[in-house]
Structures are given as C-alpha cells and as structure tokens.
N, C-alpha and C positions, 0 to 999 in steps of 0.2 A: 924805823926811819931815822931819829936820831941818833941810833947806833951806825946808824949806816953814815950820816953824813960826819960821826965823829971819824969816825976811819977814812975818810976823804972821798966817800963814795956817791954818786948821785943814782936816781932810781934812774931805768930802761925804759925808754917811750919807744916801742914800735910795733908794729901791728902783730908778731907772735905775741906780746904780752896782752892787747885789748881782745884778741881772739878767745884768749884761757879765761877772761877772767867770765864772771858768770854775769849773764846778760838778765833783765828785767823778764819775767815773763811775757811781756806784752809785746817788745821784740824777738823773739820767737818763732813768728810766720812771716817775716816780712824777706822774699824771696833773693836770692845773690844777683847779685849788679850782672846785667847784660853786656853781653860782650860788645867791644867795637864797633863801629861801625864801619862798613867796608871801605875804601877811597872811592871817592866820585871818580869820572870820565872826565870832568872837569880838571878834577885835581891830578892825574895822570895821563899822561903825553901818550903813553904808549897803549890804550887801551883802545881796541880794534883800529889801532894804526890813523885816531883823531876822526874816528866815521861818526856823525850825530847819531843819536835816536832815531830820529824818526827815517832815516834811507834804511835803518836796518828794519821797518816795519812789512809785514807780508803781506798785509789789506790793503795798501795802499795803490801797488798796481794793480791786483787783481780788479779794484774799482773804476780806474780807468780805462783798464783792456772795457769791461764790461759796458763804460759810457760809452767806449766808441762803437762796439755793436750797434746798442741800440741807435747812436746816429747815425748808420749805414742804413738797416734795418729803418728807419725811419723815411730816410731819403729816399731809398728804392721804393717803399710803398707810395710817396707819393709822386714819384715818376709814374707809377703802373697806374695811380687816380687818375691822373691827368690822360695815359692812353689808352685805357678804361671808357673815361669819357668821350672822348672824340669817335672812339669806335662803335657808341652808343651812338652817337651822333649821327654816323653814316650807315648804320646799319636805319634806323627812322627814315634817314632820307630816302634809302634804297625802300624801302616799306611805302612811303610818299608818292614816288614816281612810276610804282608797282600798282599802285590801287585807286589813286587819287584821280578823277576826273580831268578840275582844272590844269592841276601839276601837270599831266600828260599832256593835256590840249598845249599850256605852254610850252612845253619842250617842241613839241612840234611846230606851232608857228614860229617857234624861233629858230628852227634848222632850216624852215623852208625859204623864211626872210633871209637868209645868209644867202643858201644855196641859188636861191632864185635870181640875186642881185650880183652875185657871182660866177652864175652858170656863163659858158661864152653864146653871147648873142649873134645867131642866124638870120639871118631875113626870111620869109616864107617858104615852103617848099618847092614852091615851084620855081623859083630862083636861085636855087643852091649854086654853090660855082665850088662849092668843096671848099673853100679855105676859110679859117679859121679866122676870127678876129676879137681879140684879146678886149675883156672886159675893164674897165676903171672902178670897178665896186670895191668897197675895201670895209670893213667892219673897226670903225672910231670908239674903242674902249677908253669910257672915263671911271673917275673914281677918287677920292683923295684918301690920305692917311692910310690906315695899313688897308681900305679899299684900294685904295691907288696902286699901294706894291702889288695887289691880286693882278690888278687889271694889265699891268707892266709882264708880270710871267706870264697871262692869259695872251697878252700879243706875243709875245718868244713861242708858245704852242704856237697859237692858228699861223705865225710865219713859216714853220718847220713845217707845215703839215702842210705849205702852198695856200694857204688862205689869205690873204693881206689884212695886215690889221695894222695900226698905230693907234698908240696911247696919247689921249689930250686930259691935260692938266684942267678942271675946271676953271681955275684963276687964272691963268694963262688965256687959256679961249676968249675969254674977254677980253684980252690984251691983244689979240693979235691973228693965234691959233687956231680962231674961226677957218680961216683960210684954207687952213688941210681938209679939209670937209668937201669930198664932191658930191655932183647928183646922184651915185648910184649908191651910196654909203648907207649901209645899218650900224644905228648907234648902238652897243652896249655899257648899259649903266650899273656899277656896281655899288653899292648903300646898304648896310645893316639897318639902319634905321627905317631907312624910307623914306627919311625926311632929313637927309642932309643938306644943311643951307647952302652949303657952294653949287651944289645940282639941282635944290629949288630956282637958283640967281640965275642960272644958266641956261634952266630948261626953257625960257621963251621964247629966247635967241637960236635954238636950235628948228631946223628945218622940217616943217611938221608935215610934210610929203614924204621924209624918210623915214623908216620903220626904227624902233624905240625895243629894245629888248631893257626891262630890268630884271635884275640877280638882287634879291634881297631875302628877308627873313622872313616877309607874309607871305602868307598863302591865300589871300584869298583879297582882289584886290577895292574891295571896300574899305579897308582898314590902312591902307595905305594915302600917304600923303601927296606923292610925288605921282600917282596915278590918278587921284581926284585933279590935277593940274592938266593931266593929259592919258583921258580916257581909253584910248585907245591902245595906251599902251601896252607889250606883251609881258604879263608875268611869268616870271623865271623863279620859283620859290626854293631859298635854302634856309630853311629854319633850322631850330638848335631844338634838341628838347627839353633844354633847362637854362637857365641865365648864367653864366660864365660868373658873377660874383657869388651864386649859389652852389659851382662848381669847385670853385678855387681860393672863392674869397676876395677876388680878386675881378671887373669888367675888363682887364686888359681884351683885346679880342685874339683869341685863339681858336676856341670849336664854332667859331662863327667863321674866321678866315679859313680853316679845314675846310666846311662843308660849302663854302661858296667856290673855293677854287675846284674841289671835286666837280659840282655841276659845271661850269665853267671848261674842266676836261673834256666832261660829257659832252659838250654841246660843239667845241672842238674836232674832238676823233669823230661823231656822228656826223657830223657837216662834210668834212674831208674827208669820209667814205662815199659820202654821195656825188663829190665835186671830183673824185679822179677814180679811175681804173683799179688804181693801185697805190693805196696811204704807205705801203713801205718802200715802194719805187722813191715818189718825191721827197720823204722824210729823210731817205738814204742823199738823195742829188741836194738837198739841202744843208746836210748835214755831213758835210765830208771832214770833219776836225776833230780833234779828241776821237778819246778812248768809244765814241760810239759810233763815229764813224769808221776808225778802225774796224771795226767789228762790221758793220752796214757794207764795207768799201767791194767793191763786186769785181772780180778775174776782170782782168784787158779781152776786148773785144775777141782779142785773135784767139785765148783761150775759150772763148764760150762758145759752145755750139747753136745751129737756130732749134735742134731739139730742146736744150735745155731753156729756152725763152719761149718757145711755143705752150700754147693751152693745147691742153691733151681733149681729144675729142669726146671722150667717154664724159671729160668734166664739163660739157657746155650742154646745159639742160634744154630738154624740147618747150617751145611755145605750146603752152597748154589751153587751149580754149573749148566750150561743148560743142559739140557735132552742130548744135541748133544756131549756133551763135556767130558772127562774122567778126573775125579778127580786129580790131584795130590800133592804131597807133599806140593810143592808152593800155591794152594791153599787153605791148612789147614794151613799153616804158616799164610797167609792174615786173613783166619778166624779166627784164635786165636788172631792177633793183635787187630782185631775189638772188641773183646768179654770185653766185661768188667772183666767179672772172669778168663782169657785166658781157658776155655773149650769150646769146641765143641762138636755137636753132630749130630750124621746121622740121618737117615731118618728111619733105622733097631732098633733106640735106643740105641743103641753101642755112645760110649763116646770116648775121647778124649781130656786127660788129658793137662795139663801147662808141666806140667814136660818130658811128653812123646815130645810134643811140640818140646818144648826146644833141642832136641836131634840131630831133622832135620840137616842133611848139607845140603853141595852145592848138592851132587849127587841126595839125595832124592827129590831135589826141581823141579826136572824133571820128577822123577819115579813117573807112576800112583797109585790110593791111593790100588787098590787091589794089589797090592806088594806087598804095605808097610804093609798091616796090619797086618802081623804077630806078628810087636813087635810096632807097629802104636795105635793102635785099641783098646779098653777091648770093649769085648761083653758083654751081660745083665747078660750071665751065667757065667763068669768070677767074678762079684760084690762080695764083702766081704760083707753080712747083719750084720749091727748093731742096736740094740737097737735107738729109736729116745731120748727118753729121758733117757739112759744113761750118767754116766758123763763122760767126755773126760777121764778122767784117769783111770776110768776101763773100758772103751772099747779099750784104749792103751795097758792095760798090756790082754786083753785076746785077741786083736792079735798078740802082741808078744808073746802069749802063743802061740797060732796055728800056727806062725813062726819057732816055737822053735821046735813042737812037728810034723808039715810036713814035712819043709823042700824042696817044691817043687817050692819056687817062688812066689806062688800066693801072699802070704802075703810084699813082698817085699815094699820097699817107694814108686816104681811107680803104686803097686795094687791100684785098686780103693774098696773105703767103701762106701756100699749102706746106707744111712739113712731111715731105713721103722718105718713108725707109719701104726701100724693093717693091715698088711701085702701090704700097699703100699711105695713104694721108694720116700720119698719127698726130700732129696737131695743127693746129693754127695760129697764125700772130698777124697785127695790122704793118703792114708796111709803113704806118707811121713811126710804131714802134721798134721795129726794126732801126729803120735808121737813128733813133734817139741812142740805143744802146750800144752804136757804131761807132 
C-alpha cells in the first residue's frame, strides 16, 4: 500500500476486485440478487394497447352469460306457476259443476231465470195470430273493481250472443242508474267475497220480484253473506281451490277472476243456445267487424242456394214417445231441445218448426199433441216447394209474391219451405228464415 501510494498510485474499488477477494464463510450461502422486475402496465403505454386487468379476465362473462340464464329460467317457471294454477282452478271447477248437486241445481235456475224472462211472449194458444212480440227483459250485471271489469265483458258476450244485458255500476245505481232496470230484468251479481259492501248498500233497493243470480266463490249458500240478506237468491259458485296469496304471494285477483269469467261464459253460451235456433247465425248478424266477422261474413243472397240454408231431412229427429203414452206439448218442447236444428218430426212426416216451438206456454205443456196441432203441426200438404238450387233471394221474393198475391197465411214466417231436387224434399227451412237471409 505505501509503496503503491509512493509511486502515485491509488488502490482499485470495483466490484471485480470485492468478487476475488475471499469472502467470510458465513456469506457463502446467501443466494445472487434476483433479477428485475418486469415494467408494470402502468408504467408502459403500450402494453396490450392501455386494456385494464380486469376486461382481459375470462370469468367474468361467463358469470354473467350464466346469471342471465338463470333469470330467464327463473321467469318462465313462474309464468308456467301462475298457468299451472288457473288450470288447476278450472279443471276443480269443471269437477264442481260435474258432480256437485247444488252447483248444478244453480246453473240451472239461473239459465232458466234468463231464458224464461227473455223467451218472446205469446198469449195463449188459442189466440195465436202468428206474430211475434219482442220482449223488454234484459239481464242488469253488477259488480265493482276487477268484478266490475268481469261483469263489463260478461255484457259484450250475452250482447254478441243476442241476449241483452247492461252493466250498472253499484255507486252509480244509487245515484241515478236505478232507472235502467225494468220489470222483466234478471239481476246478475258478481262478488268474490260475498260480501262486498257496495252490493250489501244496494241490495235493498233492488227489486225483489226480480230474480237475483249470484257468481261468487261459495258454494254452499249458508256461508254467504249477501244471500243471508236475500234468501232466495240463486247461487252461482266459482271457487278457487287455493287462496291467490298462497299461490302467488300475492291477493291480487287473478284465478278468482279466471274462474268467474269462465262460469259467467258458461252461463252465456248455454242460455243463448236455448233463446235462438242458431248461436252462430246471430253472433255472426252481430258481429260483422274485425277480423271475426270477416271470417263469420256469409256469400250475398244471390250466391247462396235455398239447398245450402235448408235442414236436411235425415237431420230432424222423430218425436219419440211409448206406444202407451199420449204426446204432449211438454214432450215436443224436450224434443226440440234435444234436436240440434230445434225441428222435430212425426212419424205421419208432418214437421215441427223452432219457431212454432217457441210459442209453447205453460198450458200447452200439459195439453196432448192432437190438440195442439191445429196451429202446432205443418203437414206434408201444407210445404211451400222451392227450387233446391234456387238462390235464396229469388225464392224470397217469389214467396213474397205468393204472400202478396193469396193472402191466406200459408206464406207467413212460421210457413214452412219444402226444398225438392227432381221432385224429392231434401230439406226444410221456415219461411221466416228464408227471408232474414234475403
């Protein structure tokens, strides 16, 4: 060293010199420094073009595709609960009105209350003069809240279907709406409960000469509140078979409003098969708009043939009565409900019109059928022969010609029109209907 600094020399500090020299043994195992560490994402612009962490991870959507599954998956199951239920609902009710006593006995006084109050009224038979006179009966559906909306479509049916109905507001009726109510009217009441207070308020004021249908959820009407008010009333039961917050979670009303509107159909289409000839005739003359009348909308007179309006003979079933037993009125009334066409027919070939039908009272439904047949009956030699392939509208005006020009009745609405191809009668129609479709 001091020779070294005499010659002007300094010692060498740099790391080949502390390498060589000899280390402690104790530093010996202590491992070489680690390399670098890489540049962060951070620290460099250009590393996947400034993309974060986390957009370049792979779990991340697959987790989301996956949640959205199951909220699809979620939703459609409980769409299917909810149509699931209501299906359960009307299959019960259908089980109900299949097996149940009272449920049936109701349905049926309440077809006949309608029908009866809406059938057109005759005078006696032996007074008949053939013309028709149009009843004032009309079926006054109430209801509030989403009963209200039932009762509201309930009248859009029985109008389409020729039944007359209007809907009264219960708070209203107090006010005023009393007024729409005539004497020949059946009330229908729609209530889940049975004890809605606007229909409790009301019910006094209503006219207790006229028949009283309720639509509700009992069955059995001790249990009802609005029928301990007015005994007489007819039960209409649509029950649920579980409570709607046990369904859903939820009282909104849904398989309660299901299964009342469904009865409510029922009681509709049943009624208006017994008040006309033909449910698809007036629902079509009813309904000439939109897409269902389109469809309903029937060929111009001058296209349709009186074959194609005629009832084919084969389809008008015989009056069936035992050898032992004397026909009567009530019998032909039964037969005509059965008949699909409501004609009947004897055993002589003599016929027996819907329309003549229709005529029956109470008295005739005991009088035997040779009574009645004076103005009951058309014989074979009574028939108006038309043309089979004639069109409906000139076989209408040449029998209102021979109307015009007898004068004797025969041609009347309730005559009957023979339909013959080559001098056989293949079917039949009433010259009233004739002319409707003219």
């Amino acid at each position: 060293m001091v020779e070294q600094r005499q010659h002007g020399r300094t010692p060498v500090h740099n790391s080949e010199v502390y390498l060589l020299r000899q280390m402690p043994p104790t530093f010996s195992t202590i491992p070489p420094l680690s390399p670098p560490s890489p540049i962060t994402p951070a620290e460099d612009d250009d590393f996947c073009n400034g993309m974060p962490i986390e957009a370049l991870s792979l779990s991340q959507p697959a987790i989301a595709v996956a949640d959205e599954k199951l909220a699809v998956e979620e939703r459609l199951s409980n769409a299917v609960h909810v149509l699931s239920t209501e299906t359960t609902a009307l299959q019960n009710l259908t089980a109900l009105y299949s097996t149940d006593r009272l449920a049936r006995e109701g349905f049926n006084r309440a077809v006949e209350a309608i029908t009866r109050r809406n059938h057109p009224k005759y005078p006696h038979h032996q007074h008949h003069s053939h013309s028709r006179r149009a009843t004032d009966g009309k079926i006054v559906v109430i209801g509030v809240g989403k009963s209200g909306h039932i009762a509201k479509k309930l009248v859009a049916t029985f109008n389409s279907l020729a039944i007359q109905a209007v809907f009264l507001h219960p708070t209203e009726a107090l006010h005023g709406d009393l007024g729409q109510i005539g004497p020949r009217d059946t009330f229908l009441l729609i209530t889940f409960s049975g004890k809605t207070p606007e229909l409790l308020t009301l019910l006094p004021h209503l006219d207790k000469s006229l028949p009283l249908i309720l639509l509700t959820s009992h069955t059995r009407p001790e249990t009802c509140e609005l029928i301990k008010h007015r005994p007489d009333t007819i039960l209409l039961p649509a029950p649920i078979h579980e409570p709607e917050t046990k369904s859903f979670g939820v009282s909104a009303p849904t398989t309660s409003t299901t299964v009342a509107l469904t009865v409510g159909d029922a009681l509709a289409i049943v009624a208006s098969r017994e008040l006309h000839p033909s449910v698809a005739s007036v629902f079509a003359k009813n309904h000439p708009g939109g897409a269902i009348g389109a469809a309903l909308r029937k060929p111009s007179s001058s296209e349709k043939s009186a074959r194609e309006l005629a009832v084919r003979m084969e389809m008008i079933p015989l009056l069936d009565t035992p050898p032992e037993k004397t026909a009567t009125g009530a019998d032909v009334l039964r037969a005509g409900y059965a008949s699909p066409s409501g004609w009947v027919r004897l055993q002589t070939g003599d016929v027996i019109s819907p329309r003549r039908i229709r005529k029956l009272d109470s008295a005739d439904l005991v009088t035997g059928l040779e009574e009645l047949k004076g103005w009951l009956v058309t014989s074979k030699k009574e028939f108006v022969p038309v043309a089979a392939d004639s069109s409906v509208e000139k076989a209408a005006e040449w029998v209102l010609g021979m109307r015009v020009a007898l004068g004797d009745g025969q041609y009347e609405d309730n005559a009957i029109v023979a339909v013959m191809d080559r001098g056989e009668c293949v079917g039949l129609l009433e010259v009233g209907s004739l002319m409707e479709e003219a």
